[in-house]
Residue frames as a rotation matrix with the C-alpha (Angstrom) as fourth column:
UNK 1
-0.685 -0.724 0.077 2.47
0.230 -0.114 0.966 5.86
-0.691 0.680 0.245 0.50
UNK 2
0.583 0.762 -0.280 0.40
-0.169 -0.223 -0.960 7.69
-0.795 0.607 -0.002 -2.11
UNK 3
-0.897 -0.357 -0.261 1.11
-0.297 0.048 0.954 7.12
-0.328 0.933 -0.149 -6.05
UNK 4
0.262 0.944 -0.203 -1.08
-0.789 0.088 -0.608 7.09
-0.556 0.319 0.767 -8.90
UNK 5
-0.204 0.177 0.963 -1.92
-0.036 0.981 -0.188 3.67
-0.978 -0.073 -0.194 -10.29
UNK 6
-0.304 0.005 -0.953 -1.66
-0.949 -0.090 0.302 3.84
-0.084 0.996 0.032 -14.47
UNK 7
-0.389 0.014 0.921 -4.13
-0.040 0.999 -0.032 1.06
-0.920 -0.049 -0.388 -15.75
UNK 8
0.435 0.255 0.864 -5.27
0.791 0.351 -0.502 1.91
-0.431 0.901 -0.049 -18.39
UNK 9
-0.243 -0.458 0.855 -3.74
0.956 -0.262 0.132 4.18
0.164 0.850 0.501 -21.57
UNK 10
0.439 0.430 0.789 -5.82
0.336 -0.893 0.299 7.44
0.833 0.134 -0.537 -20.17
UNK 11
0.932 -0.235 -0.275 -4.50
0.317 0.163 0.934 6.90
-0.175 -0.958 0.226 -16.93
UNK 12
0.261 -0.891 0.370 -1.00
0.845 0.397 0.359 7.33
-0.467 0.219 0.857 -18.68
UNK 13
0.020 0.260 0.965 -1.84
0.680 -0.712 0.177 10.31
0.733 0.652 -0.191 -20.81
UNK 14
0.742 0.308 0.596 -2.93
-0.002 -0.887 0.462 12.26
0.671 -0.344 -0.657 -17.82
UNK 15
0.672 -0.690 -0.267 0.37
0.253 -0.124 0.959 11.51
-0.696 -0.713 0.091 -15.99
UNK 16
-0.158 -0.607 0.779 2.42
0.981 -0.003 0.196 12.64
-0.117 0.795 0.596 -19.27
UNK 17
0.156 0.314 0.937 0.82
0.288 -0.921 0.261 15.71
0.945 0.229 -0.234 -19.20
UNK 18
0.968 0.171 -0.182 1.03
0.206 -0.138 0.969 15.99
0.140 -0.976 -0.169 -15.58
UNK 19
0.206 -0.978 -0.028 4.96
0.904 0.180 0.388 15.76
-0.374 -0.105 0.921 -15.93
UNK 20
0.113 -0.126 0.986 4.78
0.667 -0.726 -0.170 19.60
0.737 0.676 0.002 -17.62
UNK 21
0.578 0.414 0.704 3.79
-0.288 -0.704 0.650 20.78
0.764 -0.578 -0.287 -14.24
UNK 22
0.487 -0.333 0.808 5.62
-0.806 0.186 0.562 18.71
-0.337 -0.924 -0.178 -11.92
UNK 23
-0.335 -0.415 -0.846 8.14
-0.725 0.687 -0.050 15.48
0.601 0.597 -0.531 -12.80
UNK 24
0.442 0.766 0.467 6.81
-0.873 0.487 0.027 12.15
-0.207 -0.420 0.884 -12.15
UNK 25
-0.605 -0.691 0.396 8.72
-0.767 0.640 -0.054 8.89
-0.216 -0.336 -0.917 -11.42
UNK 26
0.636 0.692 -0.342 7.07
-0.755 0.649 -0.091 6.18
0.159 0.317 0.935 -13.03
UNK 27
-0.619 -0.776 0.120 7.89
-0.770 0.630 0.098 2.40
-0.151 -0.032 -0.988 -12.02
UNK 28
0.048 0.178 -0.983 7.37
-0.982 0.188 -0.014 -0.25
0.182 0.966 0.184 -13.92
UNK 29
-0.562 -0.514 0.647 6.59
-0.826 0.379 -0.417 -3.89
-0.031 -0.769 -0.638 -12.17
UNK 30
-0.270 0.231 -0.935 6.59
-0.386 0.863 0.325 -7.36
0.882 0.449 -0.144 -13.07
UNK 31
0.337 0.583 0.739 4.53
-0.941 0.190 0.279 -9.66
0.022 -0.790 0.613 -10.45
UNK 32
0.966 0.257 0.034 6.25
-0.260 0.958 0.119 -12.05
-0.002 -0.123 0.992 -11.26
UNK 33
0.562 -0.783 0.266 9.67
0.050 -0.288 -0.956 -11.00
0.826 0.551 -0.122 -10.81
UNK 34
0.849 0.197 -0.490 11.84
0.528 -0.327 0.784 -11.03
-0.006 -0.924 -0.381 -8.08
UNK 35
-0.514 -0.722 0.462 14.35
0.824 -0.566 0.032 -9.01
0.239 0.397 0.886 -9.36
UNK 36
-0.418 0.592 0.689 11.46
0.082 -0.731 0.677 -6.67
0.905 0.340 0.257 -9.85
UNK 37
0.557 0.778 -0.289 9.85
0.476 -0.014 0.879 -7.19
0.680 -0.628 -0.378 -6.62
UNK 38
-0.236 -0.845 -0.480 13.83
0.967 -0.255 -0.026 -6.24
-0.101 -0.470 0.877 -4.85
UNK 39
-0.727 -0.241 0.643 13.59
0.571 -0.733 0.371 -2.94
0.382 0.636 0.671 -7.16
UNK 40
0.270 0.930 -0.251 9.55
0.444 0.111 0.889 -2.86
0.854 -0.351 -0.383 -5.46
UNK 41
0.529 -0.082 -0.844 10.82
0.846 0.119 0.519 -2.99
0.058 -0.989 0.132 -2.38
UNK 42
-0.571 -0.778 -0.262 13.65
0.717 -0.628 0.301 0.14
-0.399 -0.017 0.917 -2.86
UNK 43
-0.422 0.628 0.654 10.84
0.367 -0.541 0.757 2.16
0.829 0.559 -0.002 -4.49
UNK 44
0.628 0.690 -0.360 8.31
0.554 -0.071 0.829 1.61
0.547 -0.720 -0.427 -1.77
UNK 45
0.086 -0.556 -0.827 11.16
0.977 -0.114 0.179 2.58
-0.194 -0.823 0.534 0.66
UNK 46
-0.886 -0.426 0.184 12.35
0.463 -0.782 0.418 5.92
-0.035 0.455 0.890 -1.17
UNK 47
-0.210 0.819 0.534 8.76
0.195 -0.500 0.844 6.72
0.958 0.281 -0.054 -2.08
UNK 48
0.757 0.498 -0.423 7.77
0.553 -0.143 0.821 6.54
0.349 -0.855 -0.383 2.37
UNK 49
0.436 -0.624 -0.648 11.35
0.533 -0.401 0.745 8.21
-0.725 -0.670 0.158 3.84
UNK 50
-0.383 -0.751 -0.538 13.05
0.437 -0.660 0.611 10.44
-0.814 -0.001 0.581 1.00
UNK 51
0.040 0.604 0.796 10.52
0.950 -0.271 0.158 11.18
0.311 0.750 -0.584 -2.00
UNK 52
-0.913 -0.144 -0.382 10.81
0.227 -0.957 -0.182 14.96
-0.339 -0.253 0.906 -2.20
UNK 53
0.225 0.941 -0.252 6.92
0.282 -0.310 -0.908 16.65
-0.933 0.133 -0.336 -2.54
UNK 54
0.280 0.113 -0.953 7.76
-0.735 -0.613 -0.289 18.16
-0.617 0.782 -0.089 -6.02
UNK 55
-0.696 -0.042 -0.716 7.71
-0.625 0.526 0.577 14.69
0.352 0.850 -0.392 -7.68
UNK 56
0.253 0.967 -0.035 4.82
-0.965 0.255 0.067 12.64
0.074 0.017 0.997 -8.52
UNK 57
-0.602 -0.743 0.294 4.73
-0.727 0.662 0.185 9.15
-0.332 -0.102 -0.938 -8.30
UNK 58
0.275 0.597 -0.754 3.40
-0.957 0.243 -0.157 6.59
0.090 0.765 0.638 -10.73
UNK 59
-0.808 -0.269 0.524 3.12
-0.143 0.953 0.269 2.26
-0.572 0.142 -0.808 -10.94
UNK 60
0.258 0.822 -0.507 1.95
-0.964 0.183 -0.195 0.42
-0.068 0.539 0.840 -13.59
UNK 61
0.019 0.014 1.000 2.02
-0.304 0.953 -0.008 -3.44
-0.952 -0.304 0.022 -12.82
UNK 62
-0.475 -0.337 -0.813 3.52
-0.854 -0.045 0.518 -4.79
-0.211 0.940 -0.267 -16.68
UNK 63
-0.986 0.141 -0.091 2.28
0.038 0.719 0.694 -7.76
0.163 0.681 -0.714 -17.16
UNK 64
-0.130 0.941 -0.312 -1.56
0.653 -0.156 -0.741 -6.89
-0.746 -0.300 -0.595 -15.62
UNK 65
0.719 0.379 -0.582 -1.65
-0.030 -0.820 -0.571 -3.39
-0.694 0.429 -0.579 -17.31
UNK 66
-0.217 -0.627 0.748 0.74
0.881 0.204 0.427 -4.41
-0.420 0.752 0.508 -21.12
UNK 67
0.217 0.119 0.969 -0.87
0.862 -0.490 -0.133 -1.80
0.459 0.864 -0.209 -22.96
UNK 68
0.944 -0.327 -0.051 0.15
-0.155 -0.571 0.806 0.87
-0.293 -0.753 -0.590 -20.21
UNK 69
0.210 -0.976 0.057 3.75
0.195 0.099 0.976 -0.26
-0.958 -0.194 0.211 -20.54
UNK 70
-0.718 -0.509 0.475 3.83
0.692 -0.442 0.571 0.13
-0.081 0.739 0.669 -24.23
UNK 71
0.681 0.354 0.641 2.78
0.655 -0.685 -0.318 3.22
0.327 0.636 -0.699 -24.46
UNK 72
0.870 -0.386 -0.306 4.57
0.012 -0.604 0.797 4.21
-0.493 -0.697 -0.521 -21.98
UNK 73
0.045 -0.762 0.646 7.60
0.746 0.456 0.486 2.82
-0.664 0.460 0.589 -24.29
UNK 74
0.119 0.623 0.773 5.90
0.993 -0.089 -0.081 4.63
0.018 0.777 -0.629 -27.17
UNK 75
0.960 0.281 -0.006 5.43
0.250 -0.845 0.473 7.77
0.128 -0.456 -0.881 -25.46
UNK 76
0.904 -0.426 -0.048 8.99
0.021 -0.068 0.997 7.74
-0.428 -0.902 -0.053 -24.21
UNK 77
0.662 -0.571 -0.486 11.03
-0.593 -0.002 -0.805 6.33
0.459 0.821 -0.340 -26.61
UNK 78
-0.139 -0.847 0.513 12.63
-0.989 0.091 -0.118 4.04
0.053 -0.524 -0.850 -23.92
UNK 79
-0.556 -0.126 -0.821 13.39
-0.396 0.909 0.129 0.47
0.730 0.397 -0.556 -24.36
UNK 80
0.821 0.556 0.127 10.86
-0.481 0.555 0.678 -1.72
0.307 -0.618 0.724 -21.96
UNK 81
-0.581 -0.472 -0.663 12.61
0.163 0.730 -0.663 -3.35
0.798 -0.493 -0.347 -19.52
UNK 82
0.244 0.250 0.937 11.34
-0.799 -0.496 0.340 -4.31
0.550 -0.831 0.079 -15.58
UNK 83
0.431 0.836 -0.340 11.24
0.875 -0.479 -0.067 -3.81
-0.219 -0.269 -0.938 -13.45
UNK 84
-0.309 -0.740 0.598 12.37
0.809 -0.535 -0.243 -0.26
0.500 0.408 0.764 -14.67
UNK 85
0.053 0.320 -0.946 12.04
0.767 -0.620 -0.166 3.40
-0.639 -0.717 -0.278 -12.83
UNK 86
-0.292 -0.157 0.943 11.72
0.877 -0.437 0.199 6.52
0.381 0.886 0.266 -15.08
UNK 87
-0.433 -0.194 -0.880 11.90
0.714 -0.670 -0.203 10.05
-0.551 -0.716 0.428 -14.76
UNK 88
-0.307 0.247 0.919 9.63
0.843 -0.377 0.383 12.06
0.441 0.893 -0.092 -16.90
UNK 89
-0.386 -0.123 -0.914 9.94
0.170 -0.984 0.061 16.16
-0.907 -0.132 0.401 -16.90
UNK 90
-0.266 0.330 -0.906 7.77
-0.460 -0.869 -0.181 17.82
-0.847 0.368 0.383 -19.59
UNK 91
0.761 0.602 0.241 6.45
-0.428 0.745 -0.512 14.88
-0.488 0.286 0.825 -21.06
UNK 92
0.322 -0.832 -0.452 10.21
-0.306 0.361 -0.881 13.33
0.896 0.422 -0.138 -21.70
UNK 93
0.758 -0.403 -0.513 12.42
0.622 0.683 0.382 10.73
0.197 -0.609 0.768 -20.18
UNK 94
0.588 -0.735 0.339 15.17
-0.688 -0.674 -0.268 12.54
0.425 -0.076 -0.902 -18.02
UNK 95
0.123 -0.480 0.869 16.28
-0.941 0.222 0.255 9.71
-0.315 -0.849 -0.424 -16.24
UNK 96
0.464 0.878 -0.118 15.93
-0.867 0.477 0.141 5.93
0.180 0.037 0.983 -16.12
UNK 97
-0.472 -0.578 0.665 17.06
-0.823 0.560 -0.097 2.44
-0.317 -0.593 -0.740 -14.52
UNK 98
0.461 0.634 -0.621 16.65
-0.620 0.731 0.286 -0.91
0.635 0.252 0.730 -14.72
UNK 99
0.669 0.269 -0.693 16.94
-0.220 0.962 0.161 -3.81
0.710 0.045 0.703 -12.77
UNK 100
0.119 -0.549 -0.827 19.71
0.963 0.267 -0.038 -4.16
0.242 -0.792 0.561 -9.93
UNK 101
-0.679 -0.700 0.222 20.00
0.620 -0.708 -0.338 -0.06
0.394 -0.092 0.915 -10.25
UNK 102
0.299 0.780 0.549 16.78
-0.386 -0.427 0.817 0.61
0.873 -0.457 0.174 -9.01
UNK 103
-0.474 -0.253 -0.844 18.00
0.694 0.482 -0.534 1.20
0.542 -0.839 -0.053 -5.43
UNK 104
0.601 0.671 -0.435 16.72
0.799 -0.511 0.317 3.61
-0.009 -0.538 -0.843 -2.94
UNK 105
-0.019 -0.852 -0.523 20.31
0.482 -0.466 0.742 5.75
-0.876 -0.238 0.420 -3.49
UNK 106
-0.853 -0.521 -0.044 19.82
0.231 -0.451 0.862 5.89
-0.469 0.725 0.505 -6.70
UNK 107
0.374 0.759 0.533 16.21
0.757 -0.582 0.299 7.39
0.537 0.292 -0.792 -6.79
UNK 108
0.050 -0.383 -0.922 17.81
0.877 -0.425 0.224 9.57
-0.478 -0.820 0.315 -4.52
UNK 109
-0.350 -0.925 -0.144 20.11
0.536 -0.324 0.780 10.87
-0.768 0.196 0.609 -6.25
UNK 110
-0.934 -0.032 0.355 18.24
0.356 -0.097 0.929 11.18
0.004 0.995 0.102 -9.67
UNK 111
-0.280 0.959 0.038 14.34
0.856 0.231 0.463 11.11
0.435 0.161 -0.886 -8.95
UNK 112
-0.150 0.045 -0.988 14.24
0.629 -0.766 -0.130 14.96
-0.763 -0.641 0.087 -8.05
């Protein structure tokens, strides 16, 4: 499973800009959740058996990497929540989920 790893604030930038060229699924995971670890688990899955090549894919562990998550807020204009999944196309949220709706159906469906 490849995805790029957002730890710090530059890390974040160049996947924001990266979203002009290609859209880029960014999820958003508490370690210390298991809500969040379920949501983990339905990612991981989607990202190895149905991830289409023309989206990127992006984790940024919230409570390790905070300043990452709010910018990512910041940047977005979407409310923090996780574990949460976003869709960002041309450096804007098109999508986004939180918590029981992060399934593997419903990156399907949306994360394209």
């Amino acid at each position: 499973m490849s995805f790029i790893s957002l730890q710090t604030v530059e890390d974040w930038n160049d996947v924001l800009q990266k979203s002009h060229e290609k859209p880029v699924l960014v999820f958003k995971h508490s370690t210390r959740c298991s809500i969040s670890a379920e949501a983990h688990e339905a990612w991981e899955s989607w990202t190895r058996s149905a991830k289409s090549a023309d989206v990127e894919t992006a984790l940024v562990r919230v409570v390790e990497e905070r300043p990452v998550s709010n910018a990512i807020e910041e940047s977005l204009g979407v409310k923090h929540a996780s574990p949460q999944a976003i869709l960002v196309k041309d450096g804007k949220a098109e999508w986004n989920a939180s918590h029981w709706n992060i399934t593997e159906s419903s990156l399907a469906e949306n994360a394209r």
